[in-house]
C-alpha positions as CSV (number, residue, x, y, z in Angstrom):
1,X,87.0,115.2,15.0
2,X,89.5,112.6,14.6
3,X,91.3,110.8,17.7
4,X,88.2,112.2,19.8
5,X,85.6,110.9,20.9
6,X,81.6,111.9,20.3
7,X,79.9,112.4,23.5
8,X,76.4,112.5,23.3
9,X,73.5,110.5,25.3
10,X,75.7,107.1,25.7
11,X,74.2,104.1,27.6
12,X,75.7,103.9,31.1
13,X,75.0,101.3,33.9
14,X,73.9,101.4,37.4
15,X,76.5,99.3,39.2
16,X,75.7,97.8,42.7
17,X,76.0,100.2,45.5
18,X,78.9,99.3,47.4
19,X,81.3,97.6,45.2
20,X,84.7,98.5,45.6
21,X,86.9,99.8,42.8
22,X,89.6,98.1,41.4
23,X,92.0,99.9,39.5
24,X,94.0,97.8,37.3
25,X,97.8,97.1,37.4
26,X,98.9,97.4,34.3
27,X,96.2,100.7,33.0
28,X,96.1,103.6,35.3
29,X,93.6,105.8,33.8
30,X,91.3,102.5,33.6
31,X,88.9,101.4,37.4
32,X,86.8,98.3,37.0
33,X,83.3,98.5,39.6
34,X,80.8,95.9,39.5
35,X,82.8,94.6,36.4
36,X,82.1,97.6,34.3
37,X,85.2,99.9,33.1
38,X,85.2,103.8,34.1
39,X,87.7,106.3,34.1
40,X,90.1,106.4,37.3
41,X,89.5,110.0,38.1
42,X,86.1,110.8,38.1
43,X,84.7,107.3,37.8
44,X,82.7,107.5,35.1
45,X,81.8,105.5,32.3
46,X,81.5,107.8,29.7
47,X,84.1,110.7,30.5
48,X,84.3,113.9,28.1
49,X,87.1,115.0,30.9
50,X,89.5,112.3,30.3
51,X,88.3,111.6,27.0
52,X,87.1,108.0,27.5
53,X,83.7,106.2,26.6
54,X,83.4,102.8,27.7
55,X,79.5,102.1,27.3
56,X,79.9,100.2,24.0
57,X,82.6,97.6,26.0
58,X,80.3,97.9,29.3
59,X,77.1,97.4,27.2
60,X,78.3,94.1,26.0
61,X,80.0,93.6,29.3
62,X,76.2,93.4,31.1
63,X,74.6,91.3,27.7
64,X,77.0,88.6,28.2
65,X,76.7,88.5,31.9
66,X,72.7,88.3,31.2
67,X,73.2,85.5,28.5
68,X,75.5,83.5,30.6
69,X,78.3,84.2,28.2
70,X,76.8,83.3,25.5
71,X,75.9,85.2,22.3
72,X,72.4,85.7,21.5
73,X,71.6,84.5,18.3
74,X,71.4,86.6,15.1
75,X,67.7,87.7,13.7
76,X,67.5,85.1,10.7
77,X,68.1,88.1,7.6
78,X,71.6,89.3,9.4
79,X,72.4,85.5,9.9
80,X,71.8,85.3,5.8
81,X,73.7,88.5,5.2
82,X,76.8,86.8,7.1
83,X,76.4,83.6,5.4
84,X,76.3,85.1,1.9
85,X,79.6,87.3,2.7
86,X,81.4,84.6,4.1
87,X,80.5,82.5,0.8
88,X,81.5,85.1,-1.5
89,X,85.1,85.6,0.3
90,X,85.4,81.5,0.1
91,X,85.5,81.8,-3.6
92,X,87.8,85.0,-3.7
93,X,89.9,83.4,-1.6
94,X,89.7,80.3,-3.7
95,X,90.1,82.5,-6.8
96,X,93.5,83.5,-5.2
97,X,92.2,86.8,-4.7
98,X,92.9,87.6,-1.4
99,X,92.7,91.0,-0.5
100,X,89.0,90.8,-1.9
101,X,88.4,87.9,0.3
102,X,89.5,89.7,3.4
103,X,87.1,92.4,2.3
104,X,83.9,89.8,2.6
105,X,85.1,88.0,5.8
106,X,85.8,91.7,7.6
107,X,82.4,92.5,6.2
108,X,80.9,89.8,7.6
109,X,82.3,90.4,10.8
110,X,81.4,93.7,11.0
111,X,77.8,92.9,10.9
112,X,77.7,89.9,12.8
């Protein structure tokens, strides 16, 4: 199934009855309501039609409009995880192995 995506039971938000639709300039197929991305033609979040799934960006969307835009922190074991990566990638990347650096800090990110 590459280039598609999985549609299955995806997250979707309730957005506030009334709010108008704003389709952006510069991405057609893309309408923003109640700050949460769905498809221009059938306004929908998640889309098999159009081929579009925007809960993952809208999910976020809502947790850092609940958080006041801030991050909540990580549980203390993923927070050690991260630490440990980013340590091992320090002393690749002092080793002048660099590739294998990159590999820890994308790592690290990808958890975090």
């Amino acid at each position: 199934m590459s280039g598609s995506v999985a549609f299955g039971p995806r997250p979707v938000f309730p957005t506030e009855p009334g709010k108008p639709a704003t389709e952006l300039p510069d991405v057609s197929s893309i309408t923003l309501i109640d700050n949460l991305l769905h498809c221009t033609a059938h306004k929908k979040q998640v889309c098999p039609e159009c081929n579009v799934d925007f809960s993952t960006h809208n999910f976020y969307t809502r947790q850092l409009t609940a958080n006041r835009g801030a991050f909540p922190p990580p549980n203390p074991q993923v927070e050690g995880a991260i630490q440990r990566l980013k340590s091992a990638g320090n002393e690749q990347f002092r080793a002048q192995c660099y590739f294998e650096a990159s590999q820890k800090y994308t790592e690290a990110i990808t958890i975090g």
